[in-house]
C-alpha positions as a Markdown table, in Angstrom:
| # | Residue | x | y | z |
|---|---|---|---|---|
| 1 | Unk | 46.5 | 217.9 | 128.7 |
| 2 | Unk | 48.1 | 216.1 | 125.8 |
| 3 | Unk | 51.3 | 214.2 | 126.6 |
| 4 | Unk | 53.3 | 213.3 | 123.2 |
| 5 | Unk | 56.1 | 210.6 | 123.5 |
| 6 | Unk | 59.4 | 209.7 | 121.4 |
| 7 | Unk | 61.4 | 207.2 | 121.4 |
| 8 | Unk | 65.2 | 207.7 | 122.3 |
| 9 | Unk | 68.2 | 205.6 | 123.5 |
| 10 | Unk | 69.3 | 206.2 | 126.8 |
| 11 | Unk | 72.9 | 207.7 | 127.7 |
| 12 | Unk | 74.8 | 207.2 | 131.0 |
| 13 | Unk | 75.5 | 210.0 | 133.0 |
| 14 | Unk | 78.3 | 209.2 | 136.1 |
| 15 | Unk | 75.9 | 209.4 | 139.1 |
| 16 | Unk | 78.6 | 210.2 | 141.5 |
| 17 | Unk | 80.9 | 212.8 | 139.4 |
| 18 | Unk | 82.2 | 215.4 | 141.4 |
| 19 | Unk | 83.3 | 218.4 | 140.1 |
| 20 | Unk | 86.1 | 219.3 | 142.6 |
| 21 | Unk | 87.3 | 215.6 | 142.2 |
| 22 | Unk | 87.3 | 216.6 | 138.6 |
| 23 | Unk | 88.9 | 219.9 | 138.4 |
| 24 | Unk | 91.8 | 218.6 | 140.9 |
| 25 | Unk | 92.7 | 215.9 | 138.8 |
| 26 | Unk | 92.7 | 217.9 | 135.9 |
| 27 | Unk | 95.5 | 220.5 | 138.0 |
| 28 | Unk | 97.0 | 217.0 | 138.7 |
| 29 | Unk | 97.5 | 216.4 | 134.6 |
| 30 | Unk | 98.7 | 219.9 | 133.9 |
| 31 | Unk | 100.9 | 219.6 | 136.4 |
| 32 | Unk | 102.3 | 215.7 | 135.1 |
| 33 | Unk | 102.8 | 217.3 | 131.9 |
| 34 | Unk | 104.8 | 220.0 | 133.0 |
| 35 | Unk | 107.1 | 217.9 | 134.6 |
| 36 | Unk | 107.8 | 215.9 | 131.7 |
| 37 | Unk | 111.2 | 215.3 | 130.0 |
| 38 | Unk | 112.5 | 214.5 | 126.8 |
| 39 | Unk | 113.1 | 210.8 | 128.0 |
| 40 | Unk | 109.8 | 210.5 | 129.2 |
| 41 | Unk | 106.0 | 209.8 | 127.4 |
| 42 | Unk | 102.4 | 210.3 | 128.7 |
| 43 | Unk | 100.0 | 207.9 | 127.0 |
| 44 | Unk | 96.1 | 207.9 | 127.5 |
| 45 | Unk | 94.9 | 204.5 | 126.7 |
| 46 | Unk | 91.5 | 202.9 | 126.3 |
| 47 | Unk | 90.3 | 199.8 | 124.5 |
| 48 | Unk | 86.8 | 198.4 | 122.9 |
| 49 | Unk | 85.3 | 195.2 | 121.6 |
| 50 | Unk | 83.9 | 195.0 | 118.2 |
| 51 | Unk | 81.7 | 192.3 | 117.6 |
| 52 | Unk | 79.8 | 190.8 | 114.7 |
| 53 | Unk | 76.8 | 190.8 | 116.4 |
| 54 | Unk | 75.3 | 193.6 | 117.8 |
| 55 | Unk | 73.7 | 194.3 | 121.3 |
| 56 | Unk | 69.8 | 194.2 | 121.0 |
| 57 | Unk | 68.1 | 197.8 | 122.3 |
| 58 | Unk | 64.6 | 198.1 | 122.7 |
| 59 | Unk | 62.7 | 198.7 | 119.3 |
| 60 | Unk | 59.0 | 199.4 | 118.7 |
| 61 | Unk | 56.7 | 196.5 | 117.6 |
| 62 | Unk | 52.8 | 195.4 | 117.6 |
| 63 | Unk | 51.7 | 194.4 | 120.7 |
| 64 | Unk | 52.2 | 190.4 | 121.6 |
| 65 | Unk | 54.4 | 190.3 | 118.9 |
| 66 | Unk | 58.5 | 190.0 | 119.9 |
| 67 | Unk | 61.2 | 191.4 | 117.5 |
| 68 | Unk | 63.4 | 187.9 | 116.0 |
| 69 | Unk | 66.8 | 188.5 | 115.0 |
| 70 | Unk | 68.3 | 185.8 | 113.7 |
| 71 | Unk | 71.6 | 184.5 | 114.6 |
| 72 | Unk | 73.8 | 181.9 | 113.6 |
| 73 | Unk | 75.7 | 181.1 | 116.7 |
| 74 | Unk | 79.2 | 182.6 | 115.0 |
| 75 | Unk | 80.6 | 185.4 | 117.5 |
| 76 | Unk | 83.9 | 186.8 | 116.2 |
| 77 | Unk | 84.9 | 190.0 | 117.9 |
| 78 | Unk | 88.1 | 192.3 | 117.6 |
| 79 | Unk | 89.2 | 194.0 | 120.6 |
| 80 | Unk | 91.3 | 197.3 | 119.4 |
| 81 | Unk | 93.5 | 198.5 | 121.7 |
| 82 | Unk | 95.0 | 202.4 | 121.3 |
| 83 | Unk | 96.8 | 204.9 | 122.9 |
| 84 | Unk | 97.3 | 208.6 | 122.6 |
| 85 | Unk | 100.8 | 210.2 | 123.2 |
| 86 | Unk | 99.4 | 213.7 | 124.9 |
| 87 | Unk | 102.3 | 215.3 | 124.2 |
| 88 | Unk | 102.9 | 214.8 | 120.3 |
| 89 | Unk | 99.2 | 213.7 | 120.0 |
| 90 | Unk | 100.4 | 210.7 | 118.0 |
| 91 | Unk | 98.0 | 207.8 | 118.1 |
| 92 | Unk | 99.0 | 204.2 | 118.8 |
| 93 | Unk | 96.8 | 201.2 | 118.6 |
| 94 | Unk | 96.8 | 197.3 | 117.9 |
| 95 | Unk | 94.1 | 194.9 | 117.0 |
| 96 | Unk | 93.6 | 191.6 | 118.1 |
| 97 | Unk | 91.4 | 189.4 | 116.4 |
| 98 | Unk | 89.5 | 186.3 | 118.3 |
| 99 | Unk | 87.4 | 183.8 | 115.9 |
């Protein structure tokens, strides 16, 4: 028996998602939303971290021989912040830049 291999990045998968847990939250959001007014806004919001150096993954190289990257000790990053009205679907977002 011939076993072939590929290489591929991993993905996460939640080890603990519950479906039930899910579903009910989900009820729990369509029922927020109903309740909404005219004076009132529901905003999903999430944030990320750009840098300008990238993580190092595993790559494929000759045995005994390690993969350099070469670096030059700068490490700027930009965290963007955003939000998403779920009503109006309007997207919000700020960046804030750290040399």
């Amino acid at each position: 028996m011939v076993v072939t291999f590929e290489r591929y990045s991993p993905t996460y998968v939640l080890a603990k998602a519950d479906p039930e847990k899910q579903q009910e939250f989900q009820q729990e959001i369509d029922l927020i939303k109903k309740l909404l007014n005219h004076n009132m806004i529901l905003l999903y919001q999430d944030e990320t971290h750009i840098r300008t150096y990238q993580s190092l993954h595993a790559t494929w190289s000759e045995i005994g021989k390690q993969k350099q990257v070469l670096t030059y000790g700068h490490h700027a990053s930009v965290t963007l912040f955003g939000a998403l009205n779920a009503i109006t679907r309007e997207v919000l977002h700020q960046n804030l830049l750290v040399l």
